[in-house]
C-alpha positions as CSV (number, residue, x, y, z in Angstrom):
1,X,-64.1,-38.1,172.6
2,X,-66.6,-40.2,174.9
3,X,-70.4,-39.3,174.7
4,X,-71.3,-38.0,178.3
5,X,-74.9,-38.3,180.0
6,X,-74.9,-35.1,182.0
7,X,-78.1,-35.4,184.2
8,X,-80.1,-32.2,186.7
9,X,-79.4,-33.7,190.2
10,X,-80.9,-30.4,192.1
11,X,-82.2,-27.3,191.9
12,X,-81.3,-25.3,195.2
13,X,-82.1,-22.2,196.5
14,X,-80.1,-20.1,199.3
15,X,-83.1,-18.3,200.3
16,X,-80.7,-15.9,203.1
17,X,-78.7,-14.6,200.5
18,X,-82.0,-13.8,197.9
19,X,-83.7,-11.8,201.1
20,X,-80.3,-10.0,201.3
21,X,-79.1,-9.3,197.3
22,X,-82.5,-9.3,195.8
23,X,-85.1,-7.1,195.3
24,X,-88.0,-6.9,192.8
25,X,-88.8,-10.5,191.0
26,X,-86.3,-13.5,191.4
27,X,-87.6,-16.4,189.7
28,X,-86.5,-19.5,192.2
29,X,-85.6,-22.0,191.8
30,X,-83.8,-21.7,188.2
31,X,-85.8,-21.8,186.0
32,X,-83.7,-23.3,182.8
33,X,-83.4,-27.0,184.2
34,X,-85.8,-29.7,185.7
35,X,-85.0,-31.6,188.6
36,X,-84.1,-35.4,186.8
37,X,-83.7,-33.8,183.1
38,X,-81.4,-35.4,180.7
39,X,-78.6,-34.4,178.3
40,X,-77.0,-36.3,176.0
41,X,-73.3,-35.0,174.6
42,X,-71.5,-36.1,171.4
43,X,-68.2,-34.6,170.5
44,X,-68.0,-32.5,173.0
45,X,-71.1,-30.0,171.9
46,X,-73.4,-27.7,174.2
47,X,-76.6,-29.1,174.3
48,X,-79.7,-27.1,172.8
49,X,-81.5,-25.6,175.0
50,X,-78.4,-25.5,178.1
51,X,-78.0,-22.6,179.9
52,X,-75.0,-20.9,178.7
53,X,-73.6,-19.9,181.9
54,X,-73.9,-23.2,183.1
55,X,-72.3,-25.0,180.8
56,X,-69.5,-22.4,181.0
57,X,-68.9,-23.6,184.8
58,X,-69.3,-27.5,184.1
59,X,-67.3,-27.4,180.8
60,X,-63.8,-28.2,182.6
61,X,-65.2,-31.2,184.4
62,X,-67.1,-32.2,181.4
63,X,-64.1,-32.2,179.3
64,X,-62.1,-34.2,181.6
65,X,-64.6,-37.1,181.5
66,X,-65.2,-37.1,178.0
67,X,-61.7,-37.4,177.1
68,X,-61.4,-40.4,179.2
69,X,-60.1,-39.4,182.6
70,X,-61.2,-39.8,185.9
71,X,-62.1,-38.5,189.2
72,X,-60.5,-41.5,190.9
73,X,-59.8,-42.0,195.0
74,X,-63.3,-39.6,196.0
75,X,-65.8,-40.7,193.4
76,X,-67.3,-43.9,193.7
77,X,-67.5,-44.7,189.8
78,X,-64.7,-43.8,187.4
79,X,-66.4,-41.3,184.5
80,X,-68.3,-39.9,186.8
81,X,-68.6,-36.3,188.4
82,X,-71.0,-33.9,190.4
83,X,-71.0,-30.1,189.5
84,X,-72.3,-27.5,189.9
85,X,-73.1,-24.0,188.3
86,X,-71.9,-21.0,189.8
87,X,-75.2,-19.2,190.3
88,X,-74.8,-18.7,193.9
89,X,-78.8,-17.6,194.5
90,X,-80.1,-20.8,192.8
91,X,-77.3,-23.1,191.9
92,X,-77.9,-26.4,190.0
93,X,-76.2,-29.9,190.8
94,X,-75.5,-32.0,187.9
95,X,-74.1,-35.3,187.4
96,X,-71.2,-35.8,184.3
97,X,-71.2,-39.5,183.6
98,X,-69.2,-41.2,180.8
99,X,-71.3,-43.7,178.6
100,X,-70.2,-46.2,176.0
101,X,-66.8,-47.0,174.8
């Protein structure tokens, strides 16, 4: 299994649908992940500290990349991916990008 940088591209906010759903404190954006923040993965482990629903909607695209395959024909570099998490108040981008070997 290949160690994968997974990396906080954005933190968003669909502000429409938290006037709508929401009432009483929201905290916005999420508040688990900073905008640029770095994880490192060996063998296929959840990094300390990542949210657990998160990881849970990135897990099948993480998987893929670390066991070597590829998102080939729509992304520009091969062990690479964009995700994001399912949280559709504040969702979070983040980039999956093979390193090493």
């Amino acid at each position: 299994m290949h160690t994968v940088k997974i990396t906080v591209l954005k933190r968003m906010v669909n502000q429409d649908l938290v006037d709508r759903f929401c009432e009483g404190d929201v905290t916005l954006p999420c508040p688990h992940f900073s905008e640029g923040q770095e994880f490192i993965v060996e063998r296929g482990a959840q990094p300390e500290d990542f949210c657990d629903s998160a990881w849970n909607d990135i897990h099948k695209s993480f998987q893929i990349i670390a066991r070597g395959g590829d998102f080939s024909g729509w992304m520009k570099d091969d062990g690479t991916m964009v995700v994001c998490c399912s949280d559709g108040l504040r969702p979070v981008a983040f980039e999956l990008r093979r390193i090493g070997g």
